[in-house]
C-alpha positions as CSV (number, residue, x, y, z in Angstrom):
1,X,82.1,41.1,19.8
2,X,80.4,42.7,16.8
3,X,79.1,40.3,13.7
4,X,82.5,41.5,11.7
5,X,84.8,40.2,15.0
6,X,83.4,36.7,15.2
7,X,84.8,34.1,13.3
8,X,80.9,32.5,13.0
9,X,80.7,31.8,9.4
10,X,76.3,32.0,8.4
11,X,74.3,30.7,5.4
12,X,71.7,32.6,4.1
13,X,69.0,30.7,2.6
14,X,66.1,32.4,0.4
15,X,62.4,31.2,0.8
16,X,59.3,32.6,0.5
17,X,55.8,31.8,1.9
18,X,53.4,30.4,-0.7
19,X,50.5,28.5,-0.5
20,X,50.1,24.8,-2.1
21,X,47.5,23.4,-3.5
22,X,45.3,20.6,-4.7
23,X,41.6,21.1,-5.4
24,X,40.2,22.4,-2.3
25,X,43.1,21.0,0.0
26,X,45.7,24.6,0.8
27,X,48.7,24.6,2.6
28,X,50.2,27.3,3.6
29,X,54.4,26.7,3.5
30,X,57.8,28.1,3.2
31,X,59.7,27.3,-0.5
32,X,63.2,27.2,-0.5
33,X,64.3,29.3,-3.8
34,X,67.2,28.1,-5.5
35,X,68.4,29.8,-8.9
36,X,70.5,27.0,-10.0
37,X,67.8,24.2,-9.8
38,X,65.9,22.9,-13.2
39,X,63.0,21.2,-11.2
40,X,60.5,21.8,-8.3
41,X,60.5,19.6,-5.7
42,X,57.6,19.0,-3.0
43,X,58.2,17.7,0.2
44,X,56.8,13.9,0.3
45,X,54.8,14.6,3.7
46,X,53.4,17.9,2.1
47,X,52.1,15.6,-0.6
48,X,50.7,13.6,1.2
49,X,48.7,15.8,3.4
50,X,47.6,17.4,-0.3
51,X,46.5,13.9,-1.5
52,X,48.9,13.9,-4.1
53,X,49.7,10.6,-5.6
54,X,52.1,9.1,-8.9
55,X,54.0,6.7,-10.0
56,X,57.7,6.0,-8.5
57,X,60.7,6.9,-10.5
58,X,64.7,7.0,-9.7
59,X,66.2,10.0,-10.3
60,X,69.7,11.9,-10.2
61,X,70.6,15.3,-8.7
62,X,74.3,16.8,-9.3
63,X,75.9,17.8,-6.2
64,X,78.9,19.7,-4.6
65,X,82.2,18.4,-6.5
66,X,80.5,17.3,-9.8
67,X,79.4,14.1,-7.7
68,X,75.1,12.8,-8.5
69,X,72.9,11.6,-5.7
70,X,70.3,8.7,-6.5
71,X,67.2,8.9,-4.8
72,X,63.6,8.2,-5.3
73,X,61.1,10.3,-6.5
74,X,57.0,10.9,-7.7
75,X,56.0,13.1,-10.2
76,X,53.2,15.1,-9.0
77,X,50.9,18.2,-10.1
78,X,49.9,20.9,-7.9
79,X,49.4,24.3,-7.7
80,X,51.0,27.5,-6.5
81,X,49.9,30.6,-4.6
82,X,52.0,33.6,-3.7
């Protein structure tokens, strides 16, 4: 069976390797790019291995079916490398 034959369905997901950083601690990792989103999000073991510390804070993302998610979160500052 070719690709147009199957009935497999696939998602394609857009990411990018950049490089993280926080003074002289650099990660090298892959960022998932998503058009709709209004915020960056870090993964929490990623900041942790950058040092990266702040204060706790609840916060809500809208999901499929106009439905939020609670979880929480840190704010954090770090930088960015292509």
């Amino acid at each position: 069976m070719t690709g147009s034959e199957s009935n497999e369905k696939y998602v394609v997901m857009r990411t990018v390797p950049v490089i993280v950083k926080n003074g002289k601690r650099r990660i090298k990792i892959n960022a998932l790019l998503d058009d709709a989103s209004t915020s960056t999000f870090i993964n929490s073991d990623v900041a942790s291995e950058l040092g990266l510390q702040g204060e706790y804070f609840i916060t809500e993302v809208s999901v499929l079916n106009g439905q939020t998610e609670s979880f929480q979160a840190m704010a954090v500052e770090f930088g960015l490398e292509s």
